[in-house]
TORPA-410202 format. One line per 5 residues: number of its first residue (from 1); their letters; for each residue x, y, z of N, C-alpha, C. Coordinates in steps of 0.05 Angstrom, whole numbers, plus 5000, padded with zeros to 4 digits. Layout:
NUM	a	X,Y,Z,X,Y,Z,X,Y,Z ~ ...
//
This chain:
1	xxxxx	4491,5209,4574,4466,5212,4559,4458,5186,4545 ~ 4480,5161,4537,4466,5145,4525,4444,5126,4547 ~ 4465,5124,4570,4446,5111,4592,4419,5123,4595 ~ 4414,5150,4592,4382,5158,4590,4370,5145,4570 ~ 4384,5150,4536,4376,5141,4516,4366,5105,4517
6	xxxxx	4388,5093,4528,4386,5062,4528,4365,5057,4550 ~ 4353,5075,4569,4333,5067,4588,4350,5052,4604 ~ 4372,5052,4618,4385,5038,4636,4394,5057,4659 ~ 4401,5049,4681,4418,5061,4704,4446,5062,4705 ~ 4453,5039,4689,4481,5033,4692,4487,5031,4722
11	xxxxx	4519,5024,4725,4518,5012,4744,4530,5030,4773 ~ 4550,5059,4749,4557,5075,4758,4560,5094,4753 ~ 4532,5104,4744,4513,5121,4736,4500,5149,4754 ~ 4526,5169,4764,4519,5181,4785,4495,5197,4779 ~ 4495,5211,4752,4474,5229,4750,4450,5227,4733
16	xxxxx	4442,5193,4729,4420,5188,4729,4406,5176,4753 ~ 4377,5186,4741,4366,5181,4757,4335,5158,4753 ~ 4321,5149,4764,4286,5139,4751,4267,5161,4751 ~ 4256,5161,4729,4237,5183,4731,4212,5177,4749 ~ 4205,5196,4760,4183,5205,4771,4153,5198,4769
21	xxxxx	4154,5193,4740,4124,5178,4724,4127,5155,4739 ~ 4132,5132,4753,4126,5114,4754,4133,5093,4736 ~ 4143,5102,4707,4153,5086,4690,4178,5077,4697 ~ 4193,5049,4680,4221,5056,4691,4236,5057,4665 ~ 4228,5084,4664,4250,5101,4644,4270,5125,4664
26	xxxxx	4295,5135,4650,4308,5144,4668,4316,5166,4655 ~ 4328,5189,4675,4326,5217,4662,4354,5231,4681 ~ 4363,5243,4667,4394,5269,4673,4373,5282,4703 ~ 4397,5273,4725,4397,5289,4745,4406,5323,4743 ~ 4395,5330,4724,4407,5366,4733,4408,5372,4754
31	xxxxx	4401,5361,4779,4409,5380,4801,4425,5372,4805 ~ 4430,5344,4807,4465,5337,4824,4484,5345,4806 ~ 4479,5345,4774,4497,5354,4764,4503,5376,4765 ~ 4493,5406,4758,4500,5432,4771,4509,5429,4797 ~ 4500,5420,4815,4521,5422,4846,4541,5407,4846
36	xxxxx	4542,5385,4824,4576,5377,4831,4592,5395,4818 ~ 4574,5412,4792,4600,5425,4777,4609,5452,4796 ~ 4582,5455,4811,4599,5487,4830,4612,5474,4852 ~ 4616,5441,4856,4636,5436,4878,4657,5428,4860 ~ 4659,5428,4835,4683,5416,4829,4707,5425,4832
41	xxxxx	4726,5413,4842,4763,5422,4846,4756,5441,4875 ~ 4741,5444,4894,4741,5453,4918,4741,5444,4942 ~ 4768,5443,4956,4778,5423,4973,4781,5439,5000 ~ 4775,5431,5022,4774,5447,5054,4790,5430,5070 ~ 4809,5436,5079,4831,5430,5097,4823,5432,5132
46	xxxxx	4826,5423,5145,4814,5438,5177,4836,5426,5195 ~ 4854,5436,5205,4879,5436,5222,4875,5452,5254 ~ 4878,5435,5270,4883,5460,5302,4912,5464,5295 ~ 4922,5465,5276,4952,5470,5275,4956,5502,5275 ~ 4957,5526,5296,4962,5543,5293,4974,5557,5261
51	xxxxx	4969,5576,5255,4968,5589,5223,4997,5598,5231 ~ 4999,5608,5248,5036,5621,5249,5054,5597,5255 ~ 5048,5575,5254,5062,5550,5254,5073,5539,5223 ~ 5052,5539,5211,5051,5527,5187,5037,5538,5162 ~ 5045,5541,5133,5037,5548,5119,5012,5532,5108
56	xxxxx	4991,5554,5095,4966,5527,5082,4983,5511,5058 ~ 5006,5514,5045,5011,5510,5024,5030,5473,5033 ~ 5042,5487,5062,5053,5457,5072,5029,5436,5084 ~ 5006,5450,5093,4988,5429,5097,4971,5417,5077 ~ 4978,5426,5060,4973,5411,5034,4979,5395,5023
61	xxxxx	5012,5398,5024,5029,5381,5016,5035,5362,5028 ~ 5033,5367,5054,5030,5333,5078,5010,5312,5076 ~ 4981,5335,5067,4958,5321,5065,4964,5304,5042 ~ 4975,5319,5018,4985,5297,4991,4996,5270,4994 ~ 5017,5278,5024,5034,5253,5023,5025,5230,5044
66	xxxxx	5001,5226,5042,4983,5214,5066,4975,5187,5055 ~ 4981,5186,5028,4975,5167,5017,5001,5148,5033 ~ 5033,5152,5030,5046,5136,5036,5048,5129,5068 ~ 5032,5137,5083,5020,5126,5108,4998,5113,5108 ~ 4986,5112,5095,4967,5095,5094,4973,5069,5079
71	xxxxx	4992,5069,5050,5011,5045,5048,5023,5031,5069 ~ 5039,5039,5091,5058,5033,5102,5032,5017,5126 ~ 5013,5034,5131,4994,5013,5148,4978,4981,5132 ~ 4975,4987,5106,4976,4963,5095,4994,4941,5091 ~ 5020,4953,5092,5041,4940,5091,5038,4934,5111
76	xxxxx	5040,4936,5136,5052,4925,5163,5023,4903,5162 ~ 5007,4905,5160,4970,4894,5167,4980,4871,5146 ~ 4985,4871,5123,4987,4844,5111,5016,4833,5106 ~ 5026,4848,5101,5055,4836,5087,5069,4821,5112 ~ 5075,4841,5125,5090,4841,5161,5069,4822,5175
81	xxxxx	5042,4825,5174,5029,4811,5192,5031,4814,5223 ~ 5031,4852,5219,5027,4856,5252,5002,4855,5269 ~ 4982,4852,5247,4965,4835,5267,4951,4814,5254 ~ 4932,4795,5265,4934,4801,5299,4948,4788,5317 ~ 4949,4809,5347,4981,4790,5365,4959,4771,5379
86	xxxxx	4973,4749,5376,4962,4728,5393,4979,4733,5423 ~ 5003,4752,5434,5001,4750,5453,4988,4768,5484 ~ 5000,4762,5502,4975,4772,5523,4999,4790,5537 ~ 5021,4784,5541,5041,4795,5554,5048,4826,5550 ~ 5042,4848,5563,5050,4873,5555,5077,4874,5538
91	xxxxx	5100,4859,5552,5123,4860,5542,5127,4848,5517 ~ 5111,4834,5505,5105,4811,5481,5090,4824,5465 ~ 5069,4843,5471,5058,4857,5445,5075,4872,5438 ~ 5090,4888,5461,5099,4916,5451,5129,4905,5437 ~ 5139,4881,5439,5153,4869,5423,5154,4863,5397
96	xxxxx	5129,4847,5399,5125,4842,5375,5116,4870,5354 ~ 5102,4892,5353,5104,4925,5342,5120,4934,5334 ~ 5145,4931,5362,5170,4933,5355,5186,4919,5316 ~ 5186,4893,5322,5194,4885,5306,5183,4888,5278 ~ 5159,4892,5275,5138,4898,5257,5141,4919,5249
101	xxxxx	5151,4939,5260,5163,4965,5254,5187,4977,5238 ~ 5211,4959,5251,5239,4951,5249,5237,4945,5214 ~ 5220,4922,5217,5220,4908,5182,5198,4925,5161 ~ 5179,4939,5176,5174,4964,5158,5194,4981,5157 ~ 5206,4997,5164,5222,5014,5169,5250,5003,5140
106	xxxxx	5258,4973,5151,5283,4966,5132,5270,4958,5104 ~ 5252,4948,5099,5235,4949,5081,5225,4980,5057 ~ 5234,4999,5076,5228,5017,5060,5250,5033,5057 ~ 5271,5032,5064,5295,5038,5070,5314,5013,5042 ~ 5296,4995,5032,5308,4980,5018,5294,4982,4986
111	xxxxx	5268,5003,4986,5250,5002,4968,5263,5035,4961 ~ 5273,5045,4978,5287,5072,4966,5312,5070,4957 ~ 5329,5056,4961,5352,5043,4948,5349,5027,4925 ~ 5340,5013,4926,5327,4998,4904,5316,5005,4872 ~ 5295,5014,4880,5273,5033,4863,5255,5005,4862
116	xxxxx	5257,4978,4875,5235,4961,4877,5220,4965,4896 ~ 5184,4951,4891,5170,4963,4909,5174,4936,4932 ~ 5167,4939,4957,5171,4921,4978,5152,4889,4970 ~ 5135,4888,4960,5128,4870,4950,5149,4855,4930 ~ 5154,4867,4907,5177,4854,4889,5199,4849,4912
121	xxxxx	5212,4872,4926,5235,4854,4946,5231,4826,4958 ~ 5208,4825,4983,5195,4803,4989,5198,4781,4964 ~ 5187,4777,4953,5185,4757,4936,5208,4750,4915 ~ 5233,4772,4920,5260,4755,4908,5276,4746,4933 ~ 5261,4760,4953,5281,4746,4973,5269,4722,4993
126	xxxxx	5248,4714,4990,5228,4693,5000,5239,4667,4980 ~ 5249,4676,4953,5260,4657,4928,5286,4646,4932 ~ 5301,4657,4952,5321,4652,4960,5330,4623,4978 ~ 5337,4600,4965,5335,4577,4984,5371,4569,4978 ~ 5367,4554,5005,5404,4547,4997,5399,4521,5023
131	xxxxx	5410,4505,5018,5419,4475,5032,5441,4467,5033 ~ 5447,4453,5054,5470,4455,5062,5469,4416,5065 ~ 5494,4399,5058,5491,4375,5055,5513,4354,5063 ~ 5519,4347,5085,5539,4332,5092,5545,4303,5092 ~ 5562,4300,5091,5567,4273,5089,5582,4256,5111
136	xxxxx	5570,4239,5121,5587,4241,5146,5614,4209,5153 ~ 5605,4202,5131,5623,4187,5130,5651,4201,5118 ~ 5647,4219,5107,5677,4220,5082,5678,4258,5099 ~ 5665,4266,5108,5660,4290,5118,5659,4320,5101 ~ 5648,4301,5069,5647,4322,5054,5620,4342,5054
141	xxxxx	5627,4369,5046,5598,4380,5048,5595,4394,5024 ~ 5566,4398,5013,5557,4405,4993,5540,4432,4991 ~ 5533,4451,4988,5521,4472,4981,5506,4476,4964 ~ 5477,4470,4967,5462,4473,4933,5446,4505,4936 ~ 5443,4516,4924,5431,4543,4918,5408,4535,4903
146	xxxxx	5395,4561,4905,5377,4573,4879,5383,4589,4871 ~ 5380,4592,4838,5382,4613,4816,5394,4644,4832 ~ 5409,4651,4839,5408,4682,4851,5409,4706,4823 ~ 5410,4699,4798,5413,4714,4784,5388,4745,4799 ~ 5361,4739,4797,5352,4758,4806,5353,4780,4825
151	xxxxx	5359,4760,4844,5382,4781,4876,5392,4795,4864 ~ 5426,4779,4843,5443,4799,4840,5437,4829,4823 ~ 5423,4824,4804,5407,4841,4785,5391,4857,4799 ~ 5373,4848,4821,5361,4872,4831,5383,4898,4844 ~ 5395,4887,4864,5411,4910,4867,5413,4901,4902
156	xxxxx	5398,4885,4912,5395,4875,4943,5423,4862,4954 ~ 5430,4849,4934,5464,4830,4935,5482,4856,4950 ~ 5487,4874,4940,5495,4898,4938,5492,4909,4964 ~ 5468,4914,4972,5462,4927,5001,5456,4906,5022 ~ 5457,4886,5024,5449,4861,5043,5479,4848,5047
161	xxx	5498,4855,5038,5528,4835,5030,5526,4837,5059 ~ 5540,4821,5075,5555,4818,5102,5586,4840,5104 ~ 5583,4859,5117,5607,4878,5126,5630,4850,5138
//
């Protein structure tokens, strides 16, 4: 109501509207508003999934969990960088999917152990640098790290150790 009052649209302003005079003053959509309130909280499902297969109550609950497929395609699209394949080889795309899969798959397999999200993993373990430094006259060698405190604290040290 103030957006009527203030003579504005705002910017996301579903149920105003410009009035009709020709002026540009602006006025309460009552119609969209009564039809969104008799659509409100009314949701339609549509499945060829046979009814003696499945309950409406589990296709609901799958539909709920649709969000974390549609994560997992963002994940692979940016993080993984499964696409796009620059190669041409049947055996080379379906390779490369493969692998893109493999590291989604351990990736989330490491975000459920964890309780970090795959992004936070990525980026303590991208932090991870170690050099290796010889000497070749005296044949001594040196080992320099980075900070692992984080590793060990997250909990990855733990599930990544070498058997």
């Amino acid at each position: 109501m103030m957006l009527v009052a203030h003579k504005e649209p705002g910017k996301r302003a579903k149920f105003v509207k410009k009035s009709l005079d020709g002026k540009s003053s602006y006025v309460l959509d009552l119609e969209l508003k009564d039809k969104t309130e008799k659509l409100l909280g009314i949701k339609g499902y549509c499945t060829n999934i046979p009814a003696n297969e499945i309950s409406n109550e589990q296709i609901i609950s799958y539909y709920h969990d649709l969000w974390r497929i549609e994560q997992a395609f963002r994940i692979s699209k940016t993080d993984l960088k499964t696409r796009p394949i620059f190669h041409y080889a049947h055996d080379a795309i379906r390779a490369h999917v493969l692998l893109c899969f493999m590291a989604l798959m351990i990736g989330k397999f490491l975000e459920i152990k964890t309780g970090i999200s795959l992004q936070r993993i990525r980026d303590i373990l991208w932090n991870i640098h170690e050099a290796h430094i010889e000497d070749t006259l005296t044949g001594k060698r040196i080992t320099l790290q980075t900070n692992l405190t984080e590793y060990h604290d997250s909990g990855l040290a733990d599930i990544l150790k070498p058997h």
